[in-house]
C-alpha positions, 0 to 999 in steps of 0.5 A, spaced: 136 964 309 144 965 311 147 972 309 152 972 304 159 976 308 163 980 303 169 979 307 168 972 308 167 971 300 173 975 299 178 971 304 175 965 300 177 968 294 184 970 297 185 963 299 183 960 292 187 965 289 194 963 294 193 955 293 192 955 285 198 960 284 200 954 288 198 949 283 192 946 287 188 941 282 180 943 283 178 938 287 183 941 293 180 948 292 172 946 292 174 942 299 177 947 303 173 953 300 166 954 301 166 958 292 161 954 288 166 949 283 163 954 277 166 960 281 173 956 282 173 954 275 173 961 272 178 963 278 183 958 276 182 959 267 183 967 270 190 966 273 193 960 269 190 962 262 187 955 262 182 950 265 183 946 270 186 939 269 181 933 270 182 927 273 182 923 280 186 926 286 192 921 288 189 916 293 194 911 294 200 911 300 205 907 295 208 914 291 209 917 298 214 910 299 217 911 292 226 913 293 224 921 291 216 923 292 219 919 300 225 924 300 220 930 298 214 927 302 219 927 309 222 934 307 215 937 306 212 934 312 218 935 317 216 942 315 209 941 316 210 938 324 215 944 325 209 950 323 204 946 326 208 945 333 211 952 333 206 957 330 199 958 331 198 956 324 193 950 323 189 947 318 190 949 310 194 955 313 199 950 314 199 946 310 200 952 304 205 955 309 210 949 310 209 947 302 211 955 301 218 953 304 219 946 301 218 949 295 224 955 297 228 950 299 227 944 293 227 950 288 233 954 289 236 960 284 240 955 280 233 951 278 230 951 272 225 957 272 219 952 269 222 946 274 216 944 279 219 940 285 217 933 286 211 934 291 205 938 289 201 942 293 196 937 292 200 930 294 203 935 300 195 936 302 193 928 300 200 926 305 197 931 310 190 926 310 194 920 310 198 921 315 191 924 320 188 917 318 194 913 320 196 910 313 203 912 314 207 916 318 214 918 320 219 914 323 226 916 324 232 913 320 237 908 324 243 911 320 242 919 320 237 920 325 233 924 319 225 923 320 222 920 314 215 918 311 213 911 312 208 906 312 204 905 318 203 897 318 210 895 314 216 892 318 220 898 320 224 896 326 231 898 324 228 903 318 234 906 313 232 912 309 232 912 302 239 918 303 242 913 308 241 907 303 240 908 296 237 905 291 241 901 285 237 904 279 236 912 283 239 918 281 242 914 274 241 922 271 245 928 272 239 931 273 237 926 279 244 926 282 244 934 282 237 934 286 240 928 290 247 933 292 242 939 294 237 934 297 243 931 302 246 938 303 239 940 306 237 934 309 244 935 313 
């Protein structure tokens, strides 16, 4: 029989309670603490107010790719290779380290307060997994230099990113064109 550590529950605690105030769906809290589902659960209903939501976790590379989700993916693991290379951080520690920043950048005092950006922590855990397992990967632009999320087994001899070639039917709202500007001064 295993001893229980109650500096180890309470770390595991810690990390729940730093990823579902980050917006953490349930299936990427059981896999990353060692809490029953039962204790998360409650864990979660206690800081939201409400239950979890149900549903599979996003599994397919395709959104990644898409004009918007590609920016903030790129954005996000850009930041992701910088904590991973220059601290000591690695493994969910980064990834909560880096989504913290993204979201600094992407949600500036000119958001609207109840605005959530483009990438959750979850999709931005799920990019971290796809790229490990080679699915896709980071290619840099040939217009801006700019390091962008790509899929691995696609012709990307002469890759131009989503900022550099825009698609004809993005940023038709105002509320796109405003992200697009913020986005392309950040990316600047």
């Amino acid at each position: 029989m295993t001893k229980k550590s109650i500096v180890n529950e309470s770390e595991q605690i810690q990390l729940a309670i730093q990823m579902i105030k980050l917006g953490a769906r349930l299936q990427l809290l059981e896999s990353q603490t060692t809490l029953s589902r039962e204790r998360l659960i409650k864990l979660y209903k206690e800081l939201k107010g409400v239950s979890p939501p149900k549903g599979m976790l996003p599994f397919s590379t395709d959104w990644f790719l898409t004009w918007q989700p590609n920016i903030h993916s790129s954005i996000f693991y850009n930041i992701y290779k910088f904590m991973i290379t220059y601290t000591e951080t690695s493994g969910i520690q980064a990834i909560i380290r880096a989504y913290s920043l993204y979201r600094e950048q992407v949600l500036t005092e000119n958001s609207d307060p109840d605005a959530e950006p483009v990438l959750s922590l979850t999709r931005a855990w799920t990019l971290v997994r796809f790229v490990e397992s080679k699915m896709l990967t980071m290619k840099a632009c040939s217009c801006c230099g700019g390091e962008f999320v790509i899929n691995k087994y696609d012709l990307n001899q002469n890759y131009v990113c989503n900022l550099c070639h825009v698609p004809s039917r993005a940023g038709k709202t105002k509320k796109a064109k405003e992200l697009t500007y913020k986005l392309v001064s950040i990316a600047a």
